[in-house]
TIVEXDO-277696 format. One line per field, with one value per atom (N, C-alpha, C): residue in one letter; x, y negated, z; atom name. Coordinates in Angstrom, 2 decimals. Each point is the difference from the previous one (the first is absolute). Example, Ala and Ser with C-alpha at 12.3 -4.5 7.8 and 13.67 -1.06 7.14 Angstrom:
BEGIN
aa (A, A, A, S, S, S)
c1 (13.19, -0.89, 0.90, -0.35, 0.82, -0.77)
c2 (5.69, -1.19, -1.20, -1.05, -1.19, -1.09)
c3 (7.80, 0.00, 0.00, -0.72, 0.06, 0.73)
at (N, CA, C, N, CA, C)
END
This chain:
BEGIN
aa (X, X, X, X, X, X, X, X, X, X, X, X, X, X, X, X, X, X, X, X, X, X, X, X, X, X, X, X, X, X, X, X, X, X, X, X, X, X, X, X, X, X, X, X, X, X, X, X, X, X, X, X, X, X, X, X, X, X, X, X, X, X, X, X, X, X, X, X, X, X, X, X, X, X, X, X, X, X, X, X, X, X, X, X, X, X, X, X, X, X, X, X, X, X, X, X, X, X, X, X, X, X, X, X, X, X, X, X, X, X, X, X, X, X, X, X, X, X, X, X, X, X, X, X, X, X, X, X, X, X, X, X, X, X, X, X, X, X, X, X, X, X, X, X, X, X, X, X, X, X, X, X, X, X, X, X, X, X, X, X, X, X, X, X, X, X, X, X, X, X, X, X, X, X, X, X, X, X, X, X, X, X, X, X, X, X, X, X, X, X, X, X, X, X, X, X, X, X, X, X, X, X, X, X, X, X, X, X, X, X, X, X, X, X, X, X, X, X, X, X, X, X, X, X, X, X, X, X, X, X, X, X, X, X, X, X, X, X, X, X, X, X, X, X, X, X, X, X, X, X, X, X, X, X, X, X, X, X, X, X, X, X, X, X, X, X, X, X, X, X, X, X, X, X, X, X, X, X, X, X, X, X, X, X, X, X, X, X, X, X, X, X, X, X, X, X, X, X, X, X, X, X, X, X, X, X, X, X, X, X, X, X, X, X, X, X, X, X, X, X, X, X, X, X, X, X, X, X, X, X, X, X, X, X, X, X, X, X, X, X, X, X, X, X, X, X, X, X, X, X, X, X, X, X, X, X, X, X, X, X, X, X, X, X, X, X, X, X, X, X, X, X, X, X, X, X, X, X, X, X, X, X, X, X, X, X, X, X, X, X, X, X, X, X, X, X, X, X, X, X, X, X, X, X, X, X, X, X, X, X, X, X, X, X, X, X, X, X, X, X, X, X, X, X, X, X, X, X, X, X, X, X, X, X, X, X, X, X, X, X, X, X, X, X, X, X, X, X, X, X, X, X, X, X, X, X, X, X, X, X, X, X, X, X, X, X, X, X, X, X, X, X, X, X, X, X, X, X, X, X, X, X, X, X, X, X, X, X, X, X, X, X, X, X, X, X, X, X, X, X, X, X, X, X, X, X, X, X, X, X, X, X, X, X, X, X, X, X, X, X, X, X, X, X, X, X, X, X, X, X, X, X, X, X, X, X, X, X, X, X, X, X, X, X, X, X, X, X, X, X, X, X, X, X, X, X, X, X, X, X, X, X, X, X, X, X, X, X, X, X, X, X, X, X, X, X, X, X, X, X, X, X, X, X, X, X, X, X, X, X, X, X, X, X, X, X, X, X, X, X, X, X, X, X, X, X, X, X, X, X, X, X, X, X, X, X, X, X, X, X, X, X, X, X, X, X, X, X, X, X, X, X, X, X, X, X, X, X, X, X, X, X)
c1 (28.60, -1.43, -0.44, -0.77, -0.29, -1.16, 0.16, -1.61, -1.14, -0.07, -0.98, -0.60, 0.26, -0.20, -0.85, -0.16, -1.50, -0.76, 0.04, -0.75, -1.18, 0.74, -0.68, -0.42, 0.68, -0.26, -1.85, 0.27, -1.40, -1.62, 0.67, -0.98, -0.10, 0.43, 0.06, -1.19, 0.65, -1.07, -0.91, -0.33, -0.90, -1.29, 0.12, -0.69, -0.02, 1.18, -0.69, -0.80, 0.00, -0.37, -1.83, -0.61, -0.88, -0.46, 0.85, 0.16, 1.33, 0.70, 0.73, 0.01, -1.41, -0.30, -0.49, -0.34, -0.20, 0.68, 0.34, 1.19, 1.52, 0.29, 1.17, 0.20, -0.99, 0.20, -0.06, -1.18, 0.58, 1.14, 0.85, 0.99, 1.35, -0.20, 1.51, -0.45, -1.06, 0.12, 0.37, -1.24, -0.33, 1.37, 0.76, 1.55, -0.45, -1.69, 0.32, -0.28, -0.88, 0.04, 1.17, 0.75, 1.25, 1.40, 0.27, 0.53, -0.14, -1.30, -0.47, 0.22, -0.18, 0.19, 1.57, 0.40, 1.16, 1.24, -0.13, 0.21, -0.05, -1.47, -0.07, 0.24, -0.04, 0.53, 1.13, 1.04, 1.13, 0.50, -0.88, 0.27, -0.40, -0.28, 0.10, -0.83, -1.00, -0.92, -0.64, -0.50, -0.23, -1.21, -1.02, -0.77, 0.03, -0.70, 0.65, 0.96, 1.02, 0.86, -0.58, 1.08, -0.38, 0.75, -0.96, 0.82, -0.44, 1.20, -0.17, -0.27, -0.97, -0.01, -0.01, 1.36, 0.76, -1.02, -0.68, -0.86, -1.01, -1.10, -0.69, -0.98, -0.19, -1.14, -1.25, -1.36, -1.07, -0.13, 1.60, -0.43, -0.21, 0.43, -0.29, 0.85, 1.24, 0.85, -1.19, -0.16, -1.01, -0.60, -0.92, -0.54, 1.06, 1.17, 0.63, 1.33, -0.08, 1.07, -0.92, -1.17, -0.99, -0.40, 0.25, -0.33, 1.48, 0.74, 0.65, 0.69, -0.10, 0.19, -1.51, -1.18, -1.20, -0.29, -1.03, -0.19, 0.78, 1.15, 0.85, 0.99, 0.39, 1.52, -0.83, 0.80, -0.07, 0.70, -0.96, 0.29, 0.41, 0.63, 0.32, -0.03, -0.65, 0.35, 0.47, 0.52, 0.69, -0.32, -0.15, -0.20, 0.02, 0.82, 0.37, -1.60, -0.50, -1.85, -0.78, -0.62, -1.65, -1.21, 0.26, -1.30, 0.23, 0.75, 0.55, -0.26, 0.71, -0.41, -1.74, -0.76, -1.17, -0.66, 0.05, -0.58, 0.93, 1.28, 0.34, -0.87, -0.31, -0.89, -1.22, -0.85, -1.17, 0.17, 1.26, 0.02, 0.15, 0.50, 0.56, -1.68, -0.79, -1.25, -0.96, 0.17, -1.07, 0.48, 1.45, 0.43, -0.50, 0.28, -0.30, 1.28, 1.33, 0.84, 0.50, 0.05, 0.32, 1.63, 0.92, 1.32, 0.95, -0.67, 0.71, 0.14, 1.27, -0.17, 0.86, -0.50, 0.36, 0.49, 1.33, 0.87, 0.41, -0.33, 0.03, 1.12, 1.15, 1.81, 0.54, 1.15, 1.52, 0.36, 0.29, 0.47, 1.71, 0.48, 1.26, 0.28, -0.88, 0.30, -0.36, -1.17, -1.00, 0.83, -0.04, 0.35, -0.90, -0.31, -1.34, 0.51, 1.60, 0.62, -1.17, 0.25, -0.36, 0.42, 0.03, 0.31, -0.64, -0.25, -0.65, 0.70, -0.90, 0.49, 0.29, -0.53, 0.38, -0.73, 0.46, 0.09, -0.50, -0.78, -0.19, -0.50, 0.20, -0.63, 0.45, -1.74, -0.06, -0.24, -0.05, -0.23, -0.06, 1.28, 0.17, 1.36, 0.94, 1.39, 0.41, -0.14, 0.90, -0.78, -0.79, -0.62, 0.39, 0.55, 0.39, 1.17, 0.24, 1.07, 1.54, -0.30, 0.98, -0.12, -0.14, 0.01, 0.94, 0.96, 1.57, -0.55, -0.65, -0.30, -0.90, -0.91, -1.80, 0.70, 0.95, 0.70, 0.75, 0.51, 0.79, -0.70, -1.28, -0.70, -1.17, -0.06, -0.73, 0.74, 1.65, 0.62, 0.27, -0.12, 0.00, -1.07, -1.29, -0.89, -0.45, 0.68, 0.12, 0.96, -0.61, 0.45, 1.00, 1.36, 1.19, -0.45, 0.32, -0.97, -1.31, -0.48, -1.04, -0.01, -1.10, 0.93, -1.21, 0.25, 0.20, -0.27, -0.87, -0.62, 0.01, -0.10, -0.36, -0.11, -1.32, -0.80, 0.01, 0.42, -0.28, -0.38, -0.08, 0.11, 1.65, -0.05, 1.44, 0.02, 1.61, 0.18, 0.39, -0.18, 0.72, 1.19, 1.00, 1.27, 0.21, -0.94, -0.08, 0.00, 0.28, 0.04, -1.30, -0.93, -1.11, -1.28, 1.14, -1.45, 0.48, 1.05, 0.49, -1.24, -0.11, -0.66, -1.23, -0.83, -0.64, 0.07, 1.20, -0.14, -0.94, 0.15, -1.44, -1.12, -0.22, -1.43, 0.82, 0.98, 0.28, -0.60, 0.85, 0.23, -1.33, -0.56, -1.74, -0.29, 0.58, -0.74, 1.11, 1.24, 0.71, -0.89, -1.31, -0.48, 1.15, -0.12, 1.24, 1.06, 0.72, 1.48, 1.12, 0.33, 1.12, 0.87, 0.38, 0.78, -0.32, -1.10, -0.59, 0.16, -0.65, 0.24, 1.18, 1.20, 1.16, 0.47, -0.36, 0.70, -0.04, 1.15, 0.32, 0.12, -1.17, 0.46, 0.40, -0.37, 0.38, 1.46, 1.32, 1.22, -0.08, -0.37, 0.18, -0.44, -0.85, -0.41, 1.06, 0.28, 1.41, 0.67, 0.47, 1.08, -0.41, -1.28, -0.61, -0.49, -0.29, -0.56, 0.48, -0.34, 0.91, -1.17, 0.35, -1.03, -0.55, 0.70, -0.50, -0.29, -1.39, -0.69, -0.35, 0.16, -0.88, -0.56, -1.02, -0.95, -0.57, 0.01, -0.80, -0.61, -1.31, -1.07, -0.07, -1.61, -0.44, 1.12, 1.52, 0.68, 0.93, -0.41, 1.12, -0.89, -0.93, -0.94, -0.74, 0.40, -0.82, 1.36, 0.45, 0.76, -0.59, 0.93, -0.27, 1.64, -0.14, 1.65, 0.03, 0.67, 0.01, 0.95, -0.22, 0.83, -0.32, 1.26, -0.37, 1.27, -0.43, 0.51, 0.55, 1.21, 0.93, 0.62, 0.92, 0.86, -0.68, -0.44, -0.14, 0.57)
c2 (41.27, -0.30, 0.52, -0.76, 0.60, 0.79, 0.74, 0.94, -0.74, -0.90, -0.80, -0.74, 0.87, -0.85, -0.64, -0.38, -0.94, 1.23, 1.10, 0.81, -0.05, 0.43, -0.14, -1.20, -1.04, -1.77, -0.18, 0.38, 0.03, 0.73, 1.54, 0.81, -0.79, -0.06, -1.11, -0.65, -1.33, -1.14, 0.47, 1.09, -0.23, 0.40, 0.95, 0.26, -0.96, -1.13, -1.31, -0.65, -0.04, -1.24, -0.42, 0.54, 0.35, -0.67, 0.24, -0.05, -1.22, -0.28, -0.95, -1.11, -0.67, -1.63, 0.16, 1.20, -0.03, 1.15, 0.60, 0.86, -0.66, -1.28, -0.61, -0.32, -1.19, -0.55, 0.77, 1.29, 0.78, 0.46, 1.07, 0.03, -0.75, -1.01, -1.38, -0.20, 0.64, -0.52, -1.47, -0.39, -1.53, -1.21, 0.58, -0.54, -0.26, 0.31, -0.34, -1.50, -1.16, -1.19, -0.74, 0.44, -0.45, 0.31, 1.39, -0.23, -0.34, 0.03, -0.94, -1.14, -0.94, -1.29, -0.37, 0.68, 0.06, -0.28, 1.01, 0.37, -0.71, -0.57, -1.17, -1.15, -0.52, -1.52, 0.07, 0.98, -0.12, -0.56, 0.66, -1.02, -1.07, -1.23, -1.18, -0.32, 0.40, 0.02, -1.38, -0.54, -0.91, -0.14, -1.30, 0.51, 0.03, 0.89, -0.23, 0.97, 0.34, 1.47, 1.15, 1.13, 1.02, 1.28, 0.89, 0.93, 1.23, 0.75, 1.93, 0.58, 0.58, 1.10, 1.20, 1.14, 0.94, 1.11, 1.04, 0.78, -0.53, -0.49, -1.14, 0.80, 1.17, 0.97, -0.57, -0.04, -0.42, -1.70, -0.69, -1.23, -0.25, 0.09, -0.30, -1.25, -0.47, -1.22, -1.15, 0.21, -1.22, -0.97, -0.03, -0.66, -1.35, 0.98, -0.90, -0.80, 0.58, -1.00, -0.70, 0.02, -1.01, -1.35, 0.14, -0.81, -1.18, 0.00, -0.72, -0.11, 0.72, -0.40, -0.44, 0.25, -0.13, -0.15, -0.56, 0.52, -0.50, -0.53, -0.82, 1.13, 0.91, 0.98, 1.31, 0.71, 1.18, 1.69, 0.64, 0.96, 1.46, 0.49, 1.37, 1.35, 0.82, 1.38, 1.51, 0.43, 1.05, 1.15, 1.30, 1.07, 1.05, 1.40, 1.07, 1.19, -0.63, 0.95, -0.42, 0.43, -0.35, -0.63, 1.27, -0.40, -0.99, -0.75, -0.73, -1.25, 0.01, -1.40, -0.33, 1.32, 0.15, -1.28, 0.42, -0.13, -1.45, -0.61, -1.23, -1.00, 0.86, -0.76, 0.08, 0.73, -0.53, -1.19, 0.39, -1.99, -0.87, -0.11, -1.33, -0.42, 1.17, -0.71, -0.44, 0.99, -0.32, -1.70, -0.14, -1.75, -0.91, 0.68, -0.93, -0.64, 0.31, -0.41, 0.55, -1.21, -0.23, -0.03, -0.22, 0.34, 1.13, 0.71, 1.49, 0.88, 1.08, 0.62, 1.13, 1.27, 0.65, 2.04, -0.13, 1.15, 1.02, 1.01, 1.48, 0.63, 0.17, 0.02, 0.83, 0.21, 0.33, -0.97, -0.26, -1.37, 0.43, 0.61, 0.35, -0.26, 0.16, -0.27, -1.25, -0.62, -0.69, -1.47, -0.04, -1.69, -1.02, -0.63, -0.97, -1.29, 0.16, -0.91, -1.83, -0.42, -0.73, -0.63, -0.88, -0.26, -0.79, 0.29, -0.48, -1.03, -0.73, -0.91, 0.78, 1.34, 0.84, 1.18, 1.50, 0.72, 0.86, 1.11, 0.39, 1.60, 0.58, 1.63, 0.44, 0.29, 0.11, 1.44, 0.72, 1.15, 0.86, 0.09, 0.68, 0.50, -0.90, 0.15, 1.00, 0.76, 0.67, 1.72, 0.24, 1.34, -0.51, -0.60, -0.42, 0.76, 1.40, 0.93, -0.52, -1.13, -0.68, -1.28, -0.35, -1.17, -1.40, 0.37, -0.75, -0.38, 0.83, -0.30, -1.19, 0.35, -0.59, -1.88, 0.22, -1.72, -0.23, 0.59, -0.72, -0.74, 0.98, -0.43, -1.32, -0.20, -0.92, -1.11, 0.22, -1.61, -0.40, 1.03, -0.29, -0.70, -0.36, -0.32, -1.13, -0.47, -1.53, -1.17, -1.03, -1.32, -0.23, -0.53, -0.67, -0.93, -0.05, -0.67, 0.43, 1.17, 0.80, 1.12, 0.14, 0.70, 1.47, 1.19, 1.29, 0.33, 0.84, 0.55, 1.52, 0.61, 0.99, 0.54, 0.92, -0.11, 1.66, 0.86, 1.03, 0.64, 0.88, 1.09, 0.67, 0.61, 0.46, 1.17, 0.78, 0.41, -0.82, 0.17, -1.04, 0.85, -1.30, 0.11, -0.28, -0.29, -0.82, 1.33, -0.20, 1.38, 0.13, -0.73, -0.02, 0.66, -0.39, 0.48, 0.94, 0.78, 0.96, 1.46, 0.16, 1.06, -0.11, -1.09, -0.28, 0.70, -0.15, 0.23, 0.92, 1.22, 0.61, -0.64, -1.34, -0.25, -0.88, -0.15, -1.23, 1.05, 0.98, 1.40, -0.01, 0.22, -0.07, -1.49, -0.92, -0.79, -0.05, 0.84, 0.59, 0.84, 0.53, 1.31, 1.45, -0.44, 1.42, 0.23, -1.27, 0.02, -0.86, 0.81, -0.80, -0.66, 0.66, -0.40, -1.91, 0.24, -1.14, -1.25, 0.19, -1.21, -0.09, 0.96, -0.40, -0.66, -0.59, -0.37, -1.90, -0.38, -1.51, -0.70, -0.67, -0.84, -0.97, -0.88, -1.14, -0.45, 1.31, -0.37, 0.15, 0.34, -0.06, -1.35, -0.55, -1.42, -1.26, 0.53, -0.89, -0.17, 1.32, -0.57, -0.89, 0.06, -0.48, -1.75, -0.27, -1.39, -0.87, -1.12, -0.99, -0.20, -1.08, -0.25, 1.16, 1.23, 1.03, -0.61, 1.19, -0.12, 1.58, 0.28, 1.04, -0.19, 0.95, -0.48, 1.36, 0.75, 1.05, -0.02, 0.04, 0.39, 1.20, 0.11, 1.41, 1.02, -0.40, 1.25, -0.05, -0.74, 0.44, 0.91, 0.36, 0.71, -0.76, -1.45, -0.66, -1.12, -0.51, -0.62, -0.92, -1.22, -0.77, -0.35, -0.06, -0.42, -0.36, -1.36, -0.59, -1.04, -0.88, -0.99, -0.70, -0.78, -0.77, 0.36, 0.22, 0.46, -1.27, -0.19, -1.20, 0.18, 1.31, 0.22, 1.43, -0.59, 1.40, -0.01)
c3 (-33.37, 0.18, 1.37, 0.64, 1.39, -0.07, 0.84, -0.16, 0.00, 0.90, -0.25, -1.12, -1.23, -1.57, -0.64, -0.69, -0.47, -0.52, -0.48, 0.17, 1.31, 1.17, 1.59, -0.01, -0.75, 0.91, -0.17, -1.85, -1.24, 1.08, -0.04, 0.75, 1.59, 0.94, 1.02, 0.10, -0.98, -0.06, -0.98, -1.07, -0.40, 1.13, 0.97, 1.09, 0.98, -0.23, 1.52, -0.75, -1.18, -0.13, 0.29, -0.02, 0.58, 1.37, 0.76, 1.60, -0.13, -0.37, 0.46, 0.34, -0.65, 0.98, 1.14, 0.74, 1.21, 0.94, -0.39, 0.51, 0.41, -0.46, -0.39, 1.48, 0.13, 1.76, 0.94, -0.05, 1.06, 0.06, -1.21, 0.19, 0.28, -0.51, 0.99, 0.85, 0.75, 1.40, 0.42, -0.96, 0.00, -0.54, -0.45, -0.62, -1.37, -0.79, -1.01, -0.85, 0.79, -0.19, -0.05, 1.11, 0.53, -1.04, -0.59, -0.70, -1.67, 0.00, -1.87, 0.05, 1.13, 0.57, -0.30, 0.92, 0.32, -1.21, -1.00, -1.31, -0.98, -0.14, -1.06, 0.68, 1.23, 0.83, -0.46, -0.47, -0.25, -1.31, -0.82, -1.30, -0.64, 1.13, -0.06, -1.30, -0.19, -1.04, -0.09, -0.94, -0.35, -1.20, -0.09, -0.71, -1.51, -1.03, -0.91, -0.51, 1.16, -0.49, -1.00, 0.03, -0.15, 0.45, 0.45, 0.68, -0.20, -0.05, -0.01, 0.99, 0.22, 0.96, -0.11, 0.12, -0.24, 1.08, -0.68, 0.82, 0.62, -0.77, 0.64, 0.76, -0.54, 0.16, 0.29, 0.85, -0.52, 0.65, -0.22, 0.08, 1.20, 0.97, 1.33, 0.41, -1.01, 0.54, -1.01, -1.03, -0.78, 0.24, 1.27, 0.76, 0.19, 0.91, 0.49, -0.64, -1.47, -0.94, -0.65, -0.09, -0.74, 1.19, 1.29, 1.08, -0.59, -0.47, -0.48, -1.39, -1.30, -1.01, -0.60, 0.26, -0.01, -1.55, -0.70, -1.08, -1.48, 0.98, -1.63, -0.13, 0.95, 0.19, -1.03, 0.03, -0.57, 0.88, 0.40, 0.45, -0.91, -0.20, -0.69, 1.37, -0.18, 0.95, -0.68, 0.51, -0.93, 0.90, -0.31, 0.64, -0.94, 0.78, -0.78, -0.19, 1.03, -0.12, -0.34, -1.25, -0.56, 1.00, 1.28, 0.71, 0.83, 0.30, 0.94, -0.52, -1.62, -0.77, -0.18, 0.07, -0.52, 1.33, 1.43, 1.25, -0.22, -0.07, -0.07, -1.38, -1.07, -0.94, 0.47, 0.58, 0.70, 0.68, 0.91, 0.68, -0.78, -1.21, -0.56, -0.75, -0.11, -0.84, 1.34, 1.19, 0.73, 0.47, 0.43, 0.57, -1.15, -1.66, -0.90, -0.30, 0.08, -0.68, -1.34, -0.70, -1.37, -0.57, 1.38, -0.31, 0.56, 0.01, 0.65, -1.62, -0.03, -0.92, 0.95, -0.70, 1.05, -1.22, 0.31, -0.99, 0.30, -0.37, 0.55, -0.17, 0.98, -0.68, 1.27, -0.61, 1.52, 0.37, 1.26, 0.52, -0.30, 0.00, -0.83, -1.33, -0.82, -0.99, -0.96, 0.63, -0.67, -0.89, -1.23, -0.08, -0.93, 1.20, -0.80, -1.00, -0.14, -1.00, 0.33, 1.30, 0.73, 1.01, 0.93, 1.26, 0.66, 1.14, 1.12, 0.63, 0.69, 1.51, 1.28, 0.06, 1.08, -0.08, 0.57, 0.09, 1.54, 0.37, 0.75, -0.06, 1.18, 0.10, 1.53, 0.00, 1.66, 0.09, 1.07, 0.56, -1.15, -1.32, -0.80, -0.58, 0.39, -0.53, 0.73, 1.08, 0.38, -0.67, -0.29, -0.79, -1.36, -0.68, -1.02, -0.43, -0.50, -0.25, -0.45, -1.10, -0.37, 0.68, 1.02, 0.52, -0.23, 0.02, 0.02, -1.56, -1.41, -1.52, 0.77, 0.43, 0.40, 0.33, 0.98, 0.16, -0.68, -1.15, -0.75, -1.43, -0.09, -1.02, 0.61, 1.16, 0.91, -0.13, 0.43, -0.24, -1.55, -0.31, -1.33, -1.07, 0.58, -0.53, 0.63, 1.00, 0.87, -0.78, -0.24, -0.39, 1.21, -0.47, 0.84, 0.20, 1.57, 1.76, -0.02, -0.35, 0.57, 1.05, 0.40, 1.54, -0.12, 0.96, -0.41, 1.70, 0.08, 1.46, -0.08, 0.63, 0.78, 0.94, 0.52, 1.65, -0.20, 0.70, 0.71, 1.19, -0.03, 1.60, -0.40, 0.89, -0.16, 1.52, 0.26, 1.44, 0.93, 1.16, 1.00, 0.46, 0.10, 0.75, 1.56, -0.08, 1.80, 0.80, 1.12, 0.85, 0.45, 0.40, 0.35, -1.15, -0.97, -1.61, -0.45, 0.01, -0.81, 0.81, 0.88, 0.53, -0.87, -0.75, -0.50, -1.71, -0.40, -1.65, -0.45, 0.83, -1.22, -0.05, 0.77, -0.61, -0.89, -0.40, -1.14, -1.14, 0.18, -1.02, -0.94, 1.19, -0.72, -0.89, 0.04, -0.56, -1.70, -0.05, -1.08, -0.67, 0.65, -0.58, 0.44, 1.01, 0.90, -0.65, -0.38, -0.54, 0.26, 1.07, 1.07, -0.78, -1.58, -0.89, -0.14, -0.40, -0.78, 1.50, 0.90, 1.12, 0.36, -0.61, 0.96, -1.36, -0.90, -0.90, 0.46, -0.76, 0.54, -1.22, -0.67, -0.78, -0.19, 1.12, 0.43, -0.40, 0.26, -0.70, -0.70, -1.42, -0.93, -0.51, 0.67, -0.12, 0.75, 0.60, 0.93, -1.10, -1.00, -0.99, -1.30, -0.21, -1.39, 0.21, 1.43, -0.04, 0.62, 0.16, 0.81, 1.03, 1.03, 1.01, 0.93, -0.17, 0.54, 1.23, 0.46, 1.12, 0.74, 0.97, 0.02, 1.81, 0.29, 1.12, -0.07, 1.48, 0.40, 1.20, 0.12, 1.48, 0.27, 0.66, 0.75, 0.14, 1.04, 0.63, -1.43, -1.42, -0.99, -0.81, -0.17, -0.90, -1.06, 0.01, -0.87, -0.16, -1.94, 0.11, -1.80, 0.11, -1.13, -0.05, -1.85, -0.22, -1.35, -0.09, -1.34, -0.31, -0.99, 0.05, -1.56, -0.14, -1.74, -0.77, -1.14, -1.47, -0.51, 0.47, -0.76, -1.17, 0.09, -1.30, -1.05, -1.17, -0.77, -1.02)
at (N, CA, C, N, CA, C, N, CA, C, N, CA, C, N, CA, C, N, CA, C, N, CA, C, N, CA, C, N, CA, C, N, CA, C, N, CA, C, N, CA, C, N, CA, C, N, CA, C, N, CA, C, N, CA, C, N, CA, C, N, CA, C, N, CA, C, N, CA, C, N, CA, C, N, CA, C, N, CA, C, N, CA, C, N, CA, C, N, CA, C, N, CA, C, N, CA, C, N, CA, C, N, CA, C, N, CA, C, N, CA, C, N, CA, C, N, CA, C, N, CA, C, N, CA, C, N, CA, C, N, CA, C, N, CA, C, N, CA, C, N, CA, C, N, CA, C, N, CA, C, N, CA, C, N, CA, C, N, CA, C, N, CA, C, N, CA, C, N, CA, C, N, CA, C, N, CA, C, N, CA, C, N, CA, C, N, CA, C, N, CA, C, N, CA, C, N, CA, C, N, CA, C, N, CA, C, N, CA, C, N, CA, C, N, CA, C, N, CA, C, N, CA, C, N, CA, C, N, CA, C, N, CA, C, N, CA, C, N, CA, C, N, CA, C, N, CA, C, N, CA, C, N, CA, C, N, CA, C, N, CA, C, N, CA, C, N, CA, C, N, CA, C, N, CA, C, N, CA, C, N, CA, C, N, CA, C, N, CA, C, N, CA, C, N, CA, C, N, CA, C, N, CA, C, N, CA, C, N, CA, C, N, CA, C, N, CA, C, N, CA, C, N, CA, C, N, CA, C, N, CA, C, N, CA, C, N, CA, C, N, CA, C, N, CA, C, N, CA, C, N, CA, C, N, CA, C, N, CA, C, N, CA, C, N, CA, C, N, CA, C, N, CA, C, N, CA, C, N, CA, C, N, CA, C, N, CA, C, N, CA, C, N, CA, C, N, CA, C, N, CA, C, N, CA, C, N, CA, C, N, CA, C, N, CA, C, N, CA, C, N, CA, C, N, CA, C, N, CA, C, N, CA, C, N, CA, C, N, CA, C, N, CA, C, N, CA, C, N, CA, C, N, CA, C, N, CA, C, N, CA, C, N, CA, C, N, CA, C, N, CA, C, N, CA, C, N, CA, C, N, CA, C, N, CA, C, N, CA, C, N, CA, C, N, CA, C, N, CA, C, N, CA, C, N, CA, C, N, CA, C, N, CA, C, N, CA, C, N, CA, C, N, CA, C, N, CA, C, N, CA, C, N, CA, C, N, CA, C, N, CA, C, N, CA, C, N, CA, C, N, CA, C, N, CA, C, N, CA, C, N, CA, C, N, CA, C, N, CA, C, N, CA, C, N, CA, C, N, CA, C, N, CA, C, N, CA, C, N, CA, C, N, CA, C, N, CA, C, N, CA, C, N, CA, C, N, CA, C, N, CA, C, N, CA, C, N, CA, C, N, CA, C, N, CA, C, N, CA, C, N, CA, C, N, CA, C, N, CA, C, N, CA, C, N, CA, C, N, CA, C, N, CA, C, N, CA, C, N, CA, C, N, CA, C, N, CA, C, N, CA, C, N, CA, C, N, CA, C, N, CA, C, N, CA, C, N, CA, C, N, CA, C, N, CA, C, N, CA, C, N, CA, C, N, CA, C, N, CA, C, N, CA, C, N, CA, C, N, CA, C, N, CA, C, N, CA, C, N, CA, C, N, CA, C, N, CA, C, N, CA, C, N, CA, C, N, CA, C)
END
């Protein structure tokens, strides 16, 4: 278990949540349209679908998976913090959607004995203690030829960005552990179509693909 445990994750966000719809963009340093975009453009969404969003916290991707499954699809969001779901259920009554349901769980452990058209979790998988559990239970809840995203921050490798990492650090919550983690391979081995894509210097990355064989 990493120090970083859902104990810390819980206490954490129960204190962003508060501050996190507007704290968010300052901190990505304007990377954060770009990679929600980014993230869900990837899973080829369609209207009508339905899709998981793994750490949805207060709903900040919603907007932009409803801009195309629109009101025939079905959205599910999952999150391991009360207050997080609380501030994402204010949005779903204030937009007025009628197909969001939204489940208070471990992204490690969770099984909604269900499956989706696709799968996603942005700026969350890598504080995710059991992470490597968190994507296996993600492809696992994707319909075969459904496809599977994920958008982070991360450290940079570039020579130019590495002098940089402690400000990644900070956006770990000062845990070099947690940004140097790579999930992306663990996703290389689980999907087909792999993709992966990193900007800003390598501090900001998206990586996914489609769930052929289960």
């Amino acid at each position: 278990m990493s120090s970083f445990d859902q104990t810390a994750i819980e206490h954490t966000y129960q204190n962003w949540a508060k501050v996190y719809d507007w704290l968010t963009p300052m901190y990505l340093l304007g990377n954060e349209k770009r990679l929600r975009r980014e993230t869900i453009g990837r899973l080829r969404l369609q209207p009508g679908q339905t899709v998981l969003d793994i750490a949805c916290g207060t709903g900040r991707n919603f907007p932009l998976i409803f801009e195309t499954i629109g009101p025939t699809g079905r959205l599910v969001g999952v999150d391991y913090t009360f207050d997080m779901l609380a501030r994402a259920s204010e949005r779903v009554k204030r937009e007025g959607w009628k197909n969001v349901e939204l489940i208070q769980g471990d992204a490690a452990r969770i099984n909604l004995e269900r499956k989706f058209d696709a799968a996603l979790c942005t700026l969350a998988i890598g504080v995710i203690p059991d992470y490597r559990g968190a994507l296996n239970r993600m492809v696992g809840h994707i319909k075969p030829g459904g496809w599977l995203a994920i958008g982070d921050a991360k450290r940079s490798t570039c020579l130019h960005g590495r002098p940089f990492n402690w400000l990644a650090d900070l956006l770990g919550y000062g845990a070099a552990e947690v940004m140097s983690r790579r999930p992306w391979e663990s996703l290389r081995e689980m999907l087909d179509d792999f993709y992966y894509e990193e900007w800003f210097s390598g501090f900001f990355y998206v990586a996914g693909g489609s769930v052929q064989n289960i």
